[in-house]
C-alpha positions in Angstrom: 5.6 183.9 -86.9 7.2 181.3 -89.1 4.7 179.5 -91.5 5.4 175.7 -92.5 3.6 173.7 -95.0 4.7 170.1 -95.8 7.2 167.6 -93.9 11.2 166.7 -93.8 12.2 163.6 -95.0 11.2 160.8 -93.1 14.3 160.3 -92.0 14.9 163.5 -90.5 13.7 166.3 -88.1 13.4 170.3 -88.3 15.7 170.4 -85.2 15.8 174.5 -85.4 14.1 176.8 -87.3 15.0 180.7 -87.1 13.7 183.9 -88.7 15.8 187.1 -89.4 15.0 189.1 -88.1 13.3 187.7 -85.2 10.7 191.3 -84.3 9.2 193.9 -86.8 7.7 197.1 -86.4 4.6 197.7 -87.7 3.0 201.5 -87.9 -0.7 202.2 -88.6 -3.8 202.9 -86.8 -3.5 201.1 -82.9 -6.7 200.1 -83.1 -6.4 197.3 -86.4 -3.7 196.2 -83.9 -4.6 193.5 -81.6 -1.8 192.3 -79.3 -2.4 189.0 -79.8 -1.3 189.3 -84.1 1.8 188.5 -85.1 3.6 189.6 -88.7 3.6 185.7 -90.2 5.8 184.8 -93.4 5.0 183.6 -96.4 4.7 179.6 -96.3 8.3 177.7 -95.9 7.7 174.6 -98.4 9.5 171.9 -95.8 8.6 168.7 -98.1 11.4 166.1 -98.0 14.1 168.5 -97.0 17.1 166.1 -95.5 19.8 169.1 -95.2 20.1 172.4 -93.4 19.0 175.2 -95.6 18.0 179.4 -95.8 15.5 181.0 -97.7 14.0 184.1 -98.2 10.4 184.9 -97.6 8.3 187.2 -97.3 6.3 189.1 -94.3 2.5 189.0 -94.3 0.8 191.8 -92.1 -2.2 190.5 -90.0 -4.3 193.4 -91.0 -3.9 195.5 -94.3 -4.7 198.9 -92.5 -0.9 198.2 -90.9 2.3 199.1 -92.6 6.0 197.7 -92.2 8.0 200.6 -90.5 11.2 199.4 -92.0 11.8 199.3 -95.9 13.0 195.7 -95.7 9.8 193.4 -96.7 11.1 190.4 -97.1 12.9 187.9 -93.6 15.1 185.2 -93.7 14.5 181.6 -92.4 17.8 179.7 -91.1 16.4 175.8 -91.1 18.3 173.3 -89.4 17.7 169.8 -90.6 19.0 166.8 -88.2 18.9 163.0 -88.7 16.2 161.3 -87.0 17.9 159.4 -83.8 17.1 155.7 -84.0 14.6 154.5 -82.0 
């Protein structure tokens, strides 16, 4: 789950935002596992952005009993930044 803080540019809009990759496996006990959870990322700083961009975040777990099952930690964020229509 993609976590945002702040806002584009008045001018603008977050027309797309996409994480890499999109699913995660997780391994540790099933029952610190609700299905309901989701892995989140680290907060994506959005503040007066007025162009496309990627960064690199990282993945927070949803309970610390669970582990990442793949040795990659960190996910990338594709952000696609349009200009507002006018009104």
């Amino acid at each position: 789950q993609l976590v945002t803080v702040g806002k584009v540019h008045e001018d603008f809009i977050l027309a797309k935002a996409e994480v890499i990759p999109p699913r995660i496996n997780v391994r540790g006990p099933e029952s610190k596992f609700k299905v309901k959870e989701k892995v989140r990322t680290s907060p994506v700083d959005l503040t007066g952005l007025d162009h496309s961009t990627t960064v690199e975040v990282d993945l927070i777990l949803p309970q610390p009993e669970l582990r990442l099952a793949e040795a990659k930690t960190r996910a990338t964020v594709i952000l696609t930044i349009e200009k507002r229509s006018p009104p």
